[in-house]
N, C-alpha and C positions, 0 to 999 in steps of 0.2 A: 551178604547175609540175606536170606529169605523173609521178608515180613509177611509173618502166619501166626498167628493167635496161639499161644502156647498150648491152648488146650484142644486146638484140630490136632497140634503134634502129637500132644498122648495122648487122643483118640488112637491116631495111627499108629502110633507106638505098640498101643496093647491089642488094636486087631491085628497087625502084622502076625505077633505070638501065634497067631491060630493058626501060619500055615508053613509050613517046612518050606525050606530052603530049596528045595525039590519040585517042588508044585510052584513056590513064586517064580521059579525059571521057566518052570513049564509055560505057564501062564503067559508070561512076557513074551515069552519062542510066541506062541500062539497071537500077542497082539502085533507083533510085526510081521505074521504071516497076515493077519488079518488086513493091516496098513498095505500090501505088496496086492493082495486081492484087491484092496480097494484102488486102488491105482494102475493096475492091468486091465480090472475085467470093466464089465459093466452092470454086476450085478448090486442090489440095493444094500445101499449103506447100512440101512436099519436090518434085513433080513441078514448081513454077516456079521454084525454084533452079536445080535439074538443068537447066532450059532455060536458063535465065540462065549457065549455067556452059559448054556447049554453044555458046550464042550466041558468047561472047567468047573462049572459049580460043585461039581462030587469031590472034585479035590482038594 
């Protein structure tokens, strides 16, 4: 069992609601592309977040 403050969970509870099923896969596809860039190439940590955050925020 996770020890987390009941009330971060329905935080997250009710922002999840805001994003289909569709987009939170997308998203995720896109952090473990992000993890795979981070660990092949050598380009900045911070600059492929900011794309990663870029990328998906419309969705």
């Amino acid at each position: 069992m996770l020890k987390v403050n009941p009330y971060r969970v329905k935080l997250g509870r009710q922002t999840v609601r805001r994003f289909s099923y569709t987009a939170l896969a997308k998203a995720y596809l896109g952090l473990v592309d992000m993890e795979e860039q981070l660990k092949s190439t050598a380009r900045d940590p911070e600059l492929l977040f900011e794309l990663f955050v870029l990328r998906y925020q419309a969705d």
